[in-house]
N, C-alpha and C positions, 0 to 999 in steps of 0.2 A: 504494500500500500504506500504509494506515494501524493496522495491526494488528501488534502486536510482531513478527510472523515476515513477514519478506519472502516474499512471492510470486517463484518463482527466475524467471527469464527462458524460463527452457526452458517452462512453464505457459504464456506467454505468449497469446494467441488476435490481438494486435494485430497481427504483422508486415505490412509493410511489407517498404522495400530491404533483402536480408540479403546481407551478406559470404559470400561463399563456402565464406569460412574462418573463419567467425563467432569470435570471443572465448568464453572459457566464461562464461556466463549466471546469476544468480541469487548473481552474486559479484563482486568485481574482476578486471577483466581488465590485464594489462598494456599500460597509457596508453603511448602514443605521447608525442614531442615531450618526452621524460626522465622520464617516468613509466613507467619500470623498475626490477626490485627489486635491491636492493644491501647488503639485510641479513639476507640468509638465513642459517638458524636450524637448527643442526642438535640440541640440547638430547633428552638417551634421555628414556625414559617409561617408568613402571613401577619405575623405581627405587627402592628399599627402604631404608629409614636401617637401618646397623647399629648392633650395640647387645651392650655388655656385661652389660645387667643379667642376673641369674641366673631361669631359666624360671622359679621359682616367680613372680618380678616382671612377666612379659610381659604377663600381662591387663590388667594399669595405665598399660604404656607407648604413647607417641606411637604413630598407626597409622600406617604405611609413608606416604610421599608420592609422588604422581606428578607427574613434572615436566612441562610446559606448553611447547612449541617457540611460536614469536612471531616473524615477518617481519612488513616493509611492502611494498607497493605502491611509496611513495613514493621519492625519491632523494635523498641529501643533495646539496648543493648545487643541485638541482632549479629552476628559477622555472615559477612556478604562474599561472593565472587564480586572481580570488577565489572562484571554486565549487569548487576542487579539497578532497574530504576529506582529510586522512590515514586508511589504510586500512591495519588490521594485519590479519595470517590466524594462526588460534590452530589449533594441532594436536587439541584437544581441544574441546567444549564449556564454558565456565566452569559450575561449579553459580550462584555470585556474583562481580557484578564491582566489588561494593562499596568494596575495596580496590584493587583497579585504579581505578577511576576517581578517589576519595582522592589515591592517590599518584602522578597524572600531572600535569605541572606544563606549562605553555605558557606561552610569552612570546613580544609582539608588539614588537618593537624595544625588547626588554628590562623591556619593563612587563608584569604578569601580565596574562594576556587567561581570560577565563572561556570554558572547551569542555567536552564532556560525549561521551562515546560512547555509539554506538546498535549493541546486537550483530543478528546475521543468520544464518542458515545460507550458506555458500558451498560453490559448484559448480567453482568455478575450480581448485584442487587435492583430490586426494582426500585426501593428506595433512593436510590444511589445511579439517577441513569447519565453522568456524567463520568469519565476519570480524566486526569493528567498524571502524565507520566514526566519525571525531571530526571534528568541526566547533564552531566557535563560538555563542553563543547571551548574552543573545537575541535580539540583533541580528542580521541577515542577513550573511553569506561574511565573509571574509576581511579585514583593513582593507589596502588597497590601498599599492603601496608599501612593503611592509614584511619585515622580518626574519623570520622562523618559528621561534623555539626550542621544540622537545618534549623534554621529561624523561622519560623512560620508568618503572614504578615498578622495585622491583631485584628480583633475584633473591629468590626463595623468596616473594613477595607472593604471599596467596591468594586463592586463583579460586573458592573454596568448596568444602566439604566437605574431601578429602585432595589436592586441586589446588593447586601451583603453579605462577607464574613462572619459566624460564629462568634472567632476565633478561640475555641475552646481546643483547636490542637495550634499546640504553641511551637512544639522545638521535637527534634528525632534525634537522637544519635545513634550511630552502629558504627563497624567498622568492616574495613576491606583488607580481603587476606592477601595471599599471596598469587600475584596474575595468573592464573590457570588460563590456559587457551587450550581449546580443542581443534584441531585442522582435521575436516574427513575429505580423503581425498577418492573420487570417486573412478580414475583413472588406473589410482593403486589400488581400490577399496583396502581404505586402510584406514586409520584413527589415530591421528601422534599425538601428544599431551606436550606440550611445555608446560614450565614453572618458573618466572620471572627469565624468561626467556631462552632457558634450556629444554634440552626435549628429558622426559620419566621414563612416558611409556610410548609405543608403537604396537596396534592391535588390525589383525584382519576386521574386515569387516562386509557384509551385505547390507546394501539401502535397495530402496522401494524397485519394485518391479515395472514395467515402461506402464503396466497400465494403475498401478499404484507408486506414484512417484515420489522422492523425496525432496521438498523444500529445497529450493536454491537461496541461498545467506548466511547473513547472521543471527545465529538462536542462545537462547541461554536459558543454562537448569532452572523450570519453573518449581518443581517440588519435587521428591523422592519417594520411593516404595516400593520396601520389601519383596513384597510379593504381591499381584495385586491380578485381576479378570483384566481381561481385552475381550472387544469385540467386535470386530470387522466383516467385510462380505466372506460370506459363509464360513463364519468361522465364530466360537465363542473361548475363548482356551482362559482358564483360571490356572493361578500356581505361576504366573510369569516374573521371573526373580529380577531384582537387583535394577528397577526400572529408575529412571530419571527422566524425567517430561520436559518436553521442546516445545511443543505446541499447544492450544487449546484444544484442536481437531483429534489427536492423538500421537502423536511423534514423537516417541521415546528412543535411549542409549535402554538396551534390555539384553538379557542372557536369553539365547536363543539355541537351547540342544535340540532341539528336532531339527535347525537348516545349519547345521556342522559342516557339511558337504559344500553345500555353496559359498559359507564363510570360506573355507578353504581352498576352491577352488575361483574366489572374486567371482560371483554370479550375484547379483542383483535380485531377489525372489522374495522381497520382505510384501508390507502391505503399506510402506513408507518408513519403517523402524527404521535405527542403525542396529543391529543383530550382531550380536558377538556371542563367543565362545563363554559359557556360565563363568571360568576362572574367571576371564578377562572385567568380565561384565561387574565380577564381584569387586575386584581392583581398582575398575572405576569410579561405581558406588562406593568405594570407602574414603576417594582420595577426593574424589569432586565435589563440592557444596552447591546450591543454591545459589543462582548470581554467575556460576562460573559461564565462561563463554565457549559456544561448540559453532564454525565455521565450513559452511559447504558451500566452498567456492564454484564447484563445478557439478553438483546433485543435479538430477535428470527431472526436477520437478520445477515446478513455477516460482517466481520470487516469493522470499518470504515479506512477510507485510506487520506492520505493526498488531493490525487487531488478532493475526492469527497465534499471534504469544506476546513473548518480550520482544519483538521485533524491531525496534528502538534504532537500533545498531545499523538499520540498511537505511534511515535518511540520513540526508547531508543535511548538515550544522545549518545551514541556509535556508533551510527546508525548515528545520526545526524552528528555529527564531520566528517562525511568521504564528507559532501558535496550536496552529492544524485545526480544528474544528471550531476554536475562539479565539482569536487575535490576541497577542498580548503587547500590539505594537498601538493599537488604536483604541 
C-alpha cells in the first residue's frame, strides 16, 4: 500500500498460512512477546463545554468539543526489535493531525530522535476505527540498543475541526535490542539472520507456491506461538510449532516436517509461509522477538502494504511525512 489509506487485510487476495484464529486485519493486532496494551483509554465523547454567557452571546461562543479516546499497542517497559512501530488507536477519525504530530516528542537515549506518524483506518477495535503508526525517519527502524522515550501531546491538542485529545496517554517507554535482520532470499531459498550487522544463522527454506505467493518487502515479527491451528485452502492442520506472524492475512516463519523434501530441495510449495526445518524453526523462535525485521526482497508474491501487517518499512520517509489517511502537514 502506497496510497494514504491502507488497504485493510480482510481485502487481502494474497493469503497464504492463516491462523485459525487470525488477529483483526487492516489494523494492529495484539503482538505477542509484550506487545500488549497497557494504556487503555476510557476518555467520553461528545462532550459539550458549558458556559455562562447569556443566549443572546451563544452565536459567538466556542463550538462544543468532542473528546478523542487514544491507547497503544505498545507496553511500557516492553523490548522491541528495531521494526516495531509505536501504534496508537484513536476512537474517532482526526479531521488534522497537525498538532499531534507538533507536539509529540521522542527521544532515543535521551537525544531527540526525528519520527513522524502515518494514520490508517483500523479493523482491530470497532471502538477504535482509526490507528497511527510512528516510526522514525529518515533513516531506517529503530537505533539499536537503545532507550525509547515518547511524549504524548496533552490533553485538549487538536485533531481538527471541534476534535480533541484525551490526553490521558501521556508518555511510552520500551527499549530496542539488538538489530536483528532477516534476508529471505528467494533465488537461494534461504533465510540468513544478522545481528548488528553480522550474519548467526543461515537456514533452507520454502515460500509460497506460484498460486499461493509470498509477500514481496519489508515485514516484521507481529506476535509468536508455540504451537498454534492454520487454516488455508483445503487444509486445517493444528500442532504447527514454533510460529512467528508477518502478516494479518497469515504469513508466518513456522516448522514445517511434512514439506522437508522441498525445504531441501529449494521448491517453493508453502501456502505463502516461510517453512523451515522444526530445528531451525525452533532457533528462530528462541532468538527472534517481536519488532525484529524479516526482508523478501525478491518473494514471488505482491508488494507488501502497510495494512496487511507492520508494513511501515516499504514507504519512503516522503510518503510518510504527508500523514497517509490525515495530514499532519495541514
Amino acid at each position: 500500500m502506497l496510497a494514504p489509506a491502507a488497504v485493510v487485510a480482510a481485502t487481502l487476495t494474497l493469503v497464504a498460512c492463516s491462523n485459525s484464529n487470525p488477529s483483526s486485519g487492516g489494523g494492529a493486532t495484539s503482538g505477542g512477546g509484550g506487545a500488549t496494551v497497557t494504556k487503555t483509554v476510557t476518555g467520553s465523547t461528545g462532550a459539550a463545554a458549558s458556559s455562562s454567557t447569556p443566549a443572546a452571546a451563544t452565536s459567538s461562543s466556542a463550538a462544543p468539543k468532542t473528546v478523542v479516546s487514544i491507547t497503544t499497542l505498545n507496553s511500557d517497559g516492553a523490548e522491541y526489535g528495531v521494526g516495531m512501530p509505536v501504534i496508537a488507536f484513536f476512537s474517532r477519525k482526526p479531521v488534522s493531525a497537525k498538532a499531534w504530530q507538533a507536539d509529540t516528542k521522542v527521544t532515543a537515549n535521551g537525544k531527540t530522535l526525528k519520527a513522524a506518524w502515518y494514520f490508517e483506518p483500523s479493523s482491530a477495535s470497532k471502538k477504535f476505527p482509526y490507528e497511527a503508526h510512528l516510526r522514525p525517519g529518515p533513516r531506517n527502524y529503530w537505533p539499536a540498543h537503545s532507550h525509547i522515550h515518547v511524549q504524548f501531546p496533552a490533553k485538549g491538542t487538536s485533531l481538527g475541526g471541534n476534535l480533541v485529545s484525551d490526553g490521558k496517554l501521556t508518555s511510552l517507554d520500551f527499549s530496542i535490542g539488538a538489530e536483528h535482520i532477516g534476508l529471505v532470499n528467494n533465488a537461494t531459498h534461504t533465510i540468513t539472520i544478522t545481528s548488528d550487522g553480522k550474519q548467526v544463522y543461515k537456514f533452507p527454506v520454502s515460500l509460497g507456491a506460484s498460486n499461493t505467493p509470498t509477500a514481496r518487502g519489508v515485514k516484521v515479527i507481529m506476535e509468536k506461538g508455540v504451537s498454534i491451528c492454520m487454516t488455508g485452502p483445503g487444509y486445517h492442520e493444528c500442532g504447527v510449532k514454533y510460529t512467528q506472524r508477518l502478516t494479518y492475512g497469515g504469513e508466518y516463519l513456522h516448522a514445517a516436517p511434512w514439506n522437508t523434501t522441498n525445504i531441501r530441495n529449494g521448491v517453493n510449495s508453502s501456502n505463502g509461509c516461510t517453512n523451515l526445518y522444526t530445528d531451525d524453526a525452533k532457533t528462530l523462535y528462541d532468538y527472534l522477538r517481536v519488532g525484529d525485521v524479516v526482508s523478501y526482497p525478491n518473494a514471488n508474491g505482491p508488494a507488501m502494504s502497510l495494512g496487511a501487517g507492520y508494513g511501515d518499512w516499504n514507504i519512503s520517509w516522503s510518503q510518510w511525512l504527508t500523514g497517509g489517511a490525515v495530514s499532519t502537514t495541514t
